[in-house]
Structures are given as C-alpha cells and as structure tokens.
C-alpha positions in Angstrom: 2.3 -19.9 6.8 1.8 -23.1 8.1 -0.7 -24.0 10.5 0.2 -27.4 11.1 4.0 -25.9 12.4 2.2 -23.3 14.5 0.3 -25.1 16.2 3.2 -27.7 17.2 5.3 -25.3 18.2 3.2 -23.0 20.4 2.8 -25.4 23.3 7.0 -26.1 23.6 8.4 -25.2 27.1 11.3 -24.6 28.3 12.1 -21.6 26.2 12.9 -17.9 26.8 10.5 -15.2 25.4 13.3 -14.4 22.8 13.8 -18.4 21.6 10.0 -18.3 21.2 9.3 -15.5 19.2 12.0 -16.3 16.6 10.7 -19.6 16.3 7.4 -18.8 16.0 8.4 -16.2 13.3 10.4 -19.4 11.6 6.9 -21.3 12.3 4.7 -18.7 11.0 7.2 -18.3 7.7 7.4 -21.8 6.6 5.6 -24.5 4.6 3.8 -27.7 5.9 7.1 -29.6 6.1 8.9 -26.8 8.3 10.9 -24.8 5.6 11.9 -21.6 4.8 14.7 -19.0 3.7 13.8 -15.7 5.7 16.9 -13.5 6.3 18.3 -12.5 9.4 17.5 -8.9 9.3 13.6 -9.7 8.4 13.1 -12.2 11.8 14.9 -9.2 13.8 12.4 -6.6 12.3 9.2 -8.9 12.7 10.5 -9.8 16.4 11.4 -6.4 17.3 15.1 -7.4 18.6 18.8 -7.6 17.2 20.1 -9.2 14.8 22.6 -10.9 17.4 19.7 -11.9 19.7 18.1 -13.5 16.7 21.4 -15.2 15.9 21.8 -16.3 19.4 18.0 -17.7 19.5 18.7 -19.6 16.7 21.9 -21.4 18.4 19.6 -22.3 21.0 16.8 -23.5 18.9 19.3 -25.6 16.8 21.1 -27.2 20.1 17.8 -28.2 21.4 16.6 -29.6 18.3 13.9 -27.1 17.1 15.6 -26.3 14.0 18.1 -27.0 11.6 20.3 -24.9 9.4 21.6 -25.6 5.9 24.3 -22.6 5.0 24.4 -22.6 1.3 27.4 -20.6 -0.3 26.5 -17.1 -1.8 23.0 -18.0 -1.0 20.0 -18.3 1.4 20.1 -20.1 4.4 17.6 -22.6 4.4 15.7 -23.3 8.2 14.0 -26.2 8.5 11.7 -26.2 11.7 11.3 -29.8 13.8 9.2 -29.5 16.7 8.9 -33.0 16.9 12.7 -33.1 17.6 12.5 -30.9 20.7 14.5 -32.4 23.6 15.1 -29.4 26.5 17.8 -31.8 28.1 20.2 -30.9 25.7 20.4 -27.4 25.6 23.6 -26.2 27.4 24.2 -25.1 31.1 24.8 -21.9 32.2 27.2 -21.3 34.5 27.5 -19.7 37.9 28.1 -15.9 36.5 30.8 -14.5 38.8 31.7 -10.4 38.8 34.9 -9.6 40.5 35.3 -6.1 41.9 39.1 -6.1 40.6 38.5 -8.9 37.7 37.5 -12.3 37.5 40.3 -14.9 38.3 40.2 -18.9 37.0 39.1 -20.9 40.1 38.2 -18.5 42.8 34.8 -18.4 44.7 32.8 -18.1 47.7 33.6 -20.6 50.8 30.5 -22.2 52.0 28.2 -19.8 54.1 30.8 -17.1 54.0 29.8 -13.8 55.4 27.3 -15.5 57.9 26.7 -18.2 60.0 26.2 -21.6 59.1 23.0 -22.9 58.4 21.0 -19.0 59.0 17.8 -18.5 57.8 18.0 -16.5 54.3 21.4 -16.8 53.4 22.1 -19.2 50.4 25.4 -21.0 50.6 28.4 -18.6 49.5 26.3 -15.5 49.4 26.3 -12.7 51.0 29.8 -11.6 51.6 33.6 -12.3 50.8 35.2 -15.0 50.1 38.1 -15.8 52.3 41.8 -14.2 50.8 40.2 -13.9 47.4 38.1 -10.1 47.7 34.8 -11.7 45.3 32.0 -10.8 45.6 29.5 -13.6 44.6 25.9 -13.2 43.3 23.8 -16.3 42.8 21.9 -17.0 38.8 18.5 -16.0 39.1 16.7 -18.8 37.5 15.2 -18.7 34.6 11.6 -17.6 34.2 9.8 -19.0 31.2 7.0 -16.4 30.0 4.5 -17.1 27.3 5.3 -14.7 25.0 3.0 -12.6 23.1 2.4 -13.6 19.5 4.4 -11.7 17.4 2.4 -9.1 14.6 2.8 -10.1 11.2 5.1 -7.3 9.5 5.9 -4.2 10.2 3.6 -1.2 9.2 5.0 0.1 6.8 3.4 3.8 5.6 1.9 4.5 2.4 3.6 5.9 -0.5 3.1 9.4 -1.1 1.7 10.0 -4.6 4.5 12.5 -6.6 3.1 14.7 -9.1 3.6 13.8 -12.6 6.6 15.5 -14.9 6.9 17.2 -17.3 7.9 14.9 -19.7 4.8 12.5 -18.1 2.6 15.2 -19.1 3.8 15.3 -22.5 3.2 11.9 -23.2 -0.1 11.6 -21.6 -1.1 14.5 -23.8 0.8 13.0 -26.8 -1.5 9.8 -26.5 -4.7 11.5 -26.4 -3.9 13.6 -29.3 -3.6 10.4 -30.9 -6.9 9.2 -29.4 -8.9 11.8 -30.7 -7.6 11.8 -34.5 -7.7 8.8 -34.3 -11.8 8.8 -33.6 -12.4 11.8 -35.7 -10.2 10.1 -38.8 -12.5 6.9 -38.7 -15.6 8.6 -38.3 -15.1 11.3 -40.8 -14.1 8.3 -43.5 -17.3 6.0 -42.7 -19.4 9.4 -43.4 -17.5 11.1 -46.4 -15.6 8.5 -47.6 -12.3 9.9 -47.3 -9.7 10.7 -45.0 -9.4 14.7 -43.8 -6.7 16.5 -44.6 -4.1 16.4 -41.2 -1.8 19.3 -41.3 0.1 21.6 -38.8 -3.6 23.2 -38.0 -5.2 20.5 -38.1 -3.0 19.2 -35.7 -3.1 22.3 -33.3 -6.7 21.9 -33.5 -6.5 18.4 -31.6 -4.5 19.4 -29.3 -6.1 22.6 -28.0 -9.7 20.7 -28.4 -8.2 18.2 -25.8 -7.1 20.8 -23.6 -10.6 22.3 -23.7 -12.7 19.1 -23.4 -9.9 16.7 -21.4 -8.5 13.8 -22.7 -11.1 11.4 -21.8 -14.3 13.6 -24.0 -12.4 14.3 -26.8 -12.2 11.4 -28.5 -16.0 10.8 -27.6 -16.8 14.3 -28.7 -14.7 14.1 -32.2 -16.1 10.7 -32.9 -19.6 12.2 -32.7 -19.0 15.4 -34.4 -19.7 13.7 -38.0 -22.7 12.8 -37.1 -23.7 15.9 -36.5 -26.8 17.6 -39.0 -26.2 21.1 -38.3 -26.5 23.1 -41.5 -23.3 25.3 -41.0 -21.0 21.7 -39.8 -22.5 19.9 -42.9 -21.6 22.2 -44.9 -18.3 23.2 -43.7 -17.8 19.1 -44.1 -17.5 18.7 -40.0 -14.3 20.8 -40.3 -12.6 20.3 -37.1 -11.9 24.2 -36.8 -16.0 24.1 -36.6 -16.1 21.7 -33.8 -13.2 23.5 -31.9 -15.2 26.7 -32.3 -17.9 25.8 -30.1 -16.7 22.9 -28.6 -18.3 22.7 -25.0 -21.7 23.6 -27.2 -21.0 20.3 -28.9 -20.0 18.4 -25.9 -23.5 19.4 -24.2 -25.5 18.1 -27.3 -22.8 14.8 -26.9 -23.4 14.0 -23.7 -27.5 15.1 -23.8 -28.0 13.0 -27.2 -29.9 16.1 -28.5 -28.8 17.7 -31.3 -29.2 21.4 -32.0 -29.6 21.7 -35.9 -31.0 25.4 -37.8 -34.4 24.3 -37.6 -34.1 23.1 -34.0 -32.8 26.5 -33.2 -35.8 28.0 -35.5 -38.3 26.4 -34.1 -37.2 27.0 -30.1 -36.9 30.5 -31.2 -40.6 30.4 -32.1 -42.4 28.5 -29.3 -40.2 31.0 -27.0 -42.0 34.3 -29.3 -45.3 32.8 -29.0 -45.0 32.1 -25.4 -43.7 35.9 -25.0 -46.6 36.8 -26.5 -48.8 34.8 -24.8 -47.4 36.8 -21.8 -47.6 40.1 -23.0 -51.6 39.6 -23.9 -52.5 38.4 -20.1 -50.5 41.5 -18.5 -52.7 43.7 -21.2 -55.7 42.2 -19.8 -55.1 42.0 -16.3 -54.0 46.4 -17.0 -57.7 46.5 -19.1 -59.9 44.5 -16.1 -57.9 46.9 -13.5 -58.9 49.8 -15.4 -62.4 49.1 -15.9 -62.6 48.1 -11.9 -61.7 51.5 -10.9 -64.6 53.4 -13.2 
C-alpha cells in the first residue's frame, strides 16, 4: 500500500461512491509510483460490487485521468494510478434519460412548459405531462449527488480452515519415523556403553514399536536413550535388553523423567526404613494399649 497515493486521492471530488471506492482500492493496492496488477474479480470482492460496475468505474476513472490501463496479452493488466492528472471537465455528459410508455423514438420530447402553464411555480420546463402529438412522458435527471464514501475494509474475512484428521497412511508414517527415532537413541546409547551394536531383529523391532505406542512418540526416544544408563541389577545383567525396558516401561519412564533411579539396593533399603517405621508404629499403639490399661486399675 501506498500512503503517499492514498492520501492524494482521498480528497478528489467529483466522483460517485462507486468511482471512489475502486479507486481507492487501486490506491490502497499500489506502490509509491501508482502501480499495480490487481484483477478484476479481486477489486469487485474488496468493493463489494460487480464485476461490470468495477469495469464501468474504471472507464470513468481512465476518461477523467485518474488512471491508466496497459492491457498486456495473455497477461495482467497493469493500472497505473495519477491523481495528479485528475481533470473532472473531461469526463462525459450524460444525457437527458427519456422512457417512452410505447418506446423511445430518435428526436421526440417535451414542448416547453407542456402540461401546465407557462412560467407556474414548481413545474420545470417540459415536465409534468405530454408532449404535444408525441404520447412521452418526460422525467428530468436527478443530479448527481457526490457522497464521501466509506473506506473500503481491507479483504474479505475469510474463515478458518478446519483442521482434518490425519490418515491412515499419515499415521503410518508418523509412527514409522518415531520407530526410527527411538532405535535410533537406544542403538547409540547401547554402543557408547557396551561397545557394540544390539542385535535388531523382527522382535526387536516389535519391541520399538509397541514401546512407542505405550510411552508416545515424543518419550520414547528419551526413555530408550536413558535405559543404558540404567544400574538396576536385573537390566545390567540382562545387558539393557529392550524386552526389559518394554516390560516395565512407564516404571522406567517415572525414574526418566524424576532423575531417580530405582536399583536392588534402592528398593532394599526403602523396604527397610518402611519396616522400621512399621515398627516404630506398632510399639507406640502397644504403649498407648499398656498406659490405658494401667489408667483404668
């Protein structure tokens, strides 16, 4: 948009509400030296009008100097805007619009103050009634009323897309790549630990995929990555099998996302505090039973 168009051609008068909307829709559409290549059909949608009426505007526009057209074969039309060029003189006349009740013939009209007396207050010359042998009835132009138009909006709103659900096939793929994912960050971490690759066969591969079904495809490549690292006596020995990890896989996604790892004597020692603190419990209730006792002898 340029601003320095706008604002050159928003004070022109002399132009009907349709003339000035299309070319403040030109104005609003070209550079700083007045040009553009909007179609037809997108000036009629941003003006809210016909395609015809934009057409006809731009007849106008062009016969009073406003704008110029260059037509370019199997191409764009190129507008160039020119409010400096604006002279209303030379747009055309209109002419004395005459409906005949049986059809308009070349040359006939009203007589002077036919239908009423010369000179009467309120009649304009030749209205009013018939004219004399020719059965016309004559209604005068009503002039033409220039209205500052309201600026036209910017586009069209046009309605959000509706978000479709993905395929089948989508699905697939989207699965596909995070079974990739997942080896892929179990593979690396299990060669920087045992210096080898695992062993990737048909269960292995079933493995993957129903440990990213479990976990979703954004965790389980997190989750397989850290798997190796884990101490656990059973996954060390088993050498971080990935039949161990699947096994108790949202166990292993807790310690993952917690940064606590559960290992044998973890577990032991939990176990213990959670005896002692049984027992702890058991020998208050005995003497709170004992001091009850004694209170009622």
């Amino acid at each position: 948009m340029s601003t320095i168009i706008m604002s050159q051609c928003w004070p022109l008068q002399g132009l009907s509400v349709t003339q000035k909307a299309v070319l403040i829709s030109l104005a609003d559409q070209a550079n700083d030296d007045g040009v553009c290549w909007p179609a037809v059909g997108t000036i009629a949608a941003r003006c809210c009008m016909s395609a015809r009426a934009v057409r006809s505007a731009m007849d106008h526009l062009e016969a009073v100097g406003l704008l110029a057209r260059d037509r370019r074969f199997n191409s764009s039309t190129v507008y160039s805007v020119t409010p400096a060029k604006f002279n209303a003189a030379a747009a055309p006349s209109k002419g004395t619009r005459k409906t005949a009740k049986n059809g308009t013939a070349p040359g006939a009209g009203a007589a002077p103050h036919a239908g009423g007396a010369p000179g009467a207050e309120g009649d304009a010359p030749g209205a009013g009634g018939e004219a004399a042998g020719a059965g016309l009835e004559v209604r005068p132009v009503p002039p033409n009323r220039h209205i500052t138009p309201i600026e036209p909006s910017d586009e069209p709103t046009v309605a959000p897309p509706v978000a479709t659900p993905p395929t089948k096939a989508e699905l697939e793929e989207q699965m596909q790549l995070a079974c990739k994912a997942t080896w892929g960050a179990y593979r690396a971490a299990y060669r920087n630990r045992h210096g080898v690759d695992p062993v990737r066969n048909a269960k292995v591969n079933t493995n993957v995929r129903d440990l990213v079904k479990r976990l979703g495809r954004d965790e389980a490549p997190l989750v397989a990555g850290w798997f190796v690292s884990v101490n656990e006596q059973y996954a060390v020995k088993r050498m971080h099998d990935l039949g161990v990890l699947l096994a108790g896989a949202e166990a292993y996604r807790t310690q993952w996302a917690t940064g606590r790892q559960v290992t044998a004597t973890v577990a032991l020692q939990q176990d213990q505090t959670q005896a002692n603190a049984s027992a702890v419990d058991d020998a208050k209730a005995l003497l709170r039973r004992m001091k009850g006792s004694a209170n009622a002898q």
